[in-house]
Every structure is written in structure tokens, then in C-alpha cells.
C-alpha positions in Angstrom: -6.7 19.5 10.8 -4.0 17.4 10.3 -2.7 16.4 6.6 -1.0 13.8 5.8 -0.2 12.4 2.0 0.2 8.4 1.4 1.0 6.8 -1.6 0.1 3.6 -3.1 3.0 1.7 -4.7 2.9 -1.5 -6.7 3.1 -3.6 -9.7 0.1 -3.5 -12.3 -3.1 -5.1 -10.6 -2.4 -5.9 -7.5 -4.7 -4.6 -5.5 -4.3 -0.7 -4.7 -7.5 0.6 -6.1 -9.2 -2.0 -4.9 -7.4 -1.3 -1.3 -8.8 2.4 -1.4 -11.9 1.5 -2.6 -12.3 -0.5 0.3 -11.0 1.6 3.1 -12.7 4.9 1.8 -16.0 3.7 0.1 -16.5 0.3 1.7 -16.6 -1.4 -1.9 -15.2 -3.9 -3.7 -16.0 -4.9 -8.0 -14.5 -7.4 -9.4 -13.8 -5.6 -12.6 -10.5 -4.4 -13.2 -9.6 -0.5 -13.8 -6.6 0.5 -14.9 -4.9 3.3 -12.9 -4.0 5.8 -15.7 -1.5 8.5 -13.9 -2.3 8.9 -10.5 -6.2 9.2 -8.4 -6.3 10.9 -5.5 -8.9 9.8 -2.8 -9.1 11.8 0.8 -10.3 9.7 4.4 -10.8 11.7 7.5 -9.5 9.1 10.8 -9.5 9.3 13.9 -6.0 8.4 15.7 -4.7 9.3 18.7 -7.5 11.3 19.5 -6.7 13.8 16.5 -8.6 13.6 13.3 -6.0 12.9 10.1 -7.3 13.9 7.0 -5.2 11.1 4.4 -4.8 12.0 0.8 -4.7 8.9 -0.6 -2.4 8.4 -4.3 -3.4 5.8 -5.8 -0.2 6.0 -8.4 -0.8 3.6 -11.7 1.0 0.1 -11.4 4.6 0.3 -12.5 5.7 -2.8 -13.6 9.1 -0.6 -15.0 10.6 1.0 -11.9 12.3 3.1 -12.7 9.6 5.0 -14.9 7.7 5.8 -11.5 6.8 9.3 -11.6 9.4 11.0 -8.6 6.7 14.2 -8.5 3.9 11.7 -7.3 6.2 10.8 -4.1 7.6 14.0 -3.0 6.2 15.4 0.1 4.4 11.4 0.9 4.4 11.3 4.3 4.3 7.3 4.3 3.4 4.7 1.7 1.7 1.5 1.5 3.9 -0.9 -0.9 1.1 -3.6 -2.2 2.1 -7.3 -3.5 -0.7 -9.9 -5.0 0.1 -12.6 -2.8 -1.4 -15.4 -5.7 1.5 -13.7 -7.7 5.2 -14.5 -6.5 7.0 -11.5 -8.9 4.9 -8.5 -7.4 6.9 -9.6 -4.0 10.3 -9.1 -6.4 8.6 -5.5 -7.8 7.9 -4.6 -4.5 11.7 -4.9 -3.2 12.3 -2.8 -6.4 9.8 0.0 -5.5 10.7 0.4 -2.4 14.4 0.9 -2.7 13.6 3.0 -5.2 11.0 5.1 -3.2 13.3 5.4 -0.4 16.5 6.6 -2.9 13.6 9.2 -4.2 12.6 10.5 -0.8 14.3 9.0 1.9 12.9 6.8 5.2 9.7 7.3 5.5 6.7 5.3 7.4 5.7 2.3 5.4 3.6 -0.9 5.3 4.1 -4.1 3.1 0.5 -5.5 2.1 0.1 -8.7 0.8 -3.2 -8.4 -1.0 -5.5 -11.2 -2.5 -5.3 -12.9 1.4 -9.0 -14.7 0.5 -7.7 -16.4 -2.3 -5.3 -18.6 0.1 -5.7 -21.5 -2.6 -3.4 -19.7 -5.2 -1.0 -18.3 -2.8 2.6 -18.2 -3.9 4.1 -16.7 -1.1 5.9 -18.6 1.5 5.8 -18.4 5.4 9.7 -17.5 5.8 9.6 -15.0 3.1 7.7 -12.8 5.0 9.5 -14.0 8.5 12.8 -12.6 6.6 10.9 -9.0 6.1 9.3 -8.9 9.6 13.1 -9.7 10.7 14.5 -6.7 8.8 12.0 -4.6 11.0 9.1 -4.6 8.0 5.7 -4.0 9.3 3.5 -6.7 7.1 -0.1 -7.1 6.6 -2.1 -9.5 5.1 -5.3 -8.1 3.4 -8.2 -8.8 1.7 -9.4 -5.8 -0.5 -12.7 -8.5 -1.7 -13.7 -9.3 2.5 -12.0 -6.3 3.9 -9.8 -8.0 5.9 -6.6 -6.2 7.1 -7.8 -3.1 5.2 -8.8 -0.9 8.1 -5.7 -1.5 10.2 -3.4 -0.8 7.4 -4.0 2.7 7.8 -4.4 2.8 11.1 -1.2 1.6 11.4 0.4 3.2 8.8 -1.1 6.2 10.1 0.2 5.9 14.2 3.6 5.6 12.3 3.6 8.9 10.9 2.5 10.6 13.7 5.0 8.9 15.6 7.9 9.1 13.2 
């Protein structure tokens, strides 16, 4: 079977535990864990007609950059880059990460989430922001780690992307 490593990669609290949780457990608590180092979770899909086996990293929120661990990347065959959509400076974090991911291990498949998507009221992120990523050849998803919404297709598409990298 096929093996492929994925990494979570975000500012503090935005949503990536909550994201696994979700995809590999069907859950969602509203109580907040920190991430202490990294937790590794494992989902068996079904893409392409081939069964994936993900190893999920769920690497602890860095709101310092340039402290994220390099050991916890290397050999990621993609990553999904999480922003809390209510909050407009885990966008700025996120443009951080992932230039530092990609100095750290080069192009590799990736998916911008904005998380928090039920909580539309306290959004802080505007419409052309995200047009200016999806121009820059971005793939973005909106999601919901509370309803589920987006979850499933984020690593389904994540997923077609590395095996068609």
C-alpha cells in the first residue's frame, strides 16, 4: 500500500487538530488542546482506485516561524497550511510558513484551508484576498472542522495532487 506523509502547518489554534479529528475520527470538541511537539494520526483513502494510507502530523502551532521543527517536514509528501478565517494574522503566519516550508523542503503538493468557515459572522478575511492566492495558482478551501464542511475534500484533493505531482 501506498504511503504518503502530510503535515499540518499553522499558527497556534487554528484549527489543525480539530481538522484531523474530523477527517479521521468524525469528531469535533469544542475544548481546546494544545499540540505539544508533533501527533501523528494515520487514514486509509481510497483515490484513484488505489488505497493511500496518510500519516497525518499534526505539528504544534508555531506562532515563531522560524522555530518550526525542519525534522517534522522532511520526507512530507504534501501539507495542508491552516488559517482561522475569524482571525486576519494566521493568513500573515501562513504566508510565513509556507515560504518557509518550501525553503525547508522544496515544492511540494499543498492546500490553503481557511478554517472556522461556520463562524461567517466574525470573518476577517476578504473576498479578493483569497482571489489574489487562487491567482497565484493556490488551491483554497474553505472548511468547517465544527460541521465538517470542506474537511473530506481537503484530503482528497490534497491527496490526487500527490499522486499526480
Amino acid at each position: 500500500m501506498l504511503q504518503k506523509k502530510v503535515c499540518m502547518v499553522g499558527a497556534f489554534a487554528t484549527g489543525k487538530t480539530s481538522l484531523i479529528s474530523q477527517f479521521v475520527f468524525s469528531i469535533f470538541s469544542d475544548k481546546y488542546h494544545t499540540t505539544v511537539g508533533v501527533k501523528i494520526d494515520k487514514k486509509v483513502m481510497d483515490v484513484q482506485g488505489r488505497n493511500i494510507n496518510l500519516i497525518l502530523w499534526d505539528l504544534y502551532g508555531e506562532d515563531e516561524f522560524l522555530k518550526i521543527r525542519i525534522s517534522y517536514l522532511r520526507g512530507s509528501s504534501g501539507y495542508i497550511l491552516v488559517v482561522d478565517g475569524t482571525r486576519h494574522n494566521t493568513l500573515d503566519k501562513a504566508f510565513e510558513l509556507q515560504k518557509k516550508v518550501e525553503d525547508s523542503i522544496g515544492k511540494v503538493p499543498f492546500i490553503l484551508v481557511l478554517n472556522k468557515w461556520d463562524l461567517t459572522d466574525e470573518w476577517e478575511i476578504e473576498a479578493h484576498e483569497l482571489d489574489a492566492m487562487i491567482q497565484q495558482g493556490w488551491t483554497v478551501i474553505k472548511t468547517s472542522a465544527k460541521t465538517g464542511q470542506g474537511v473530506e475534500e481537503v484530503f482528497q484533493t490534497l491527496t490526487n495532487k500527490m499522486l499526480n505531482g
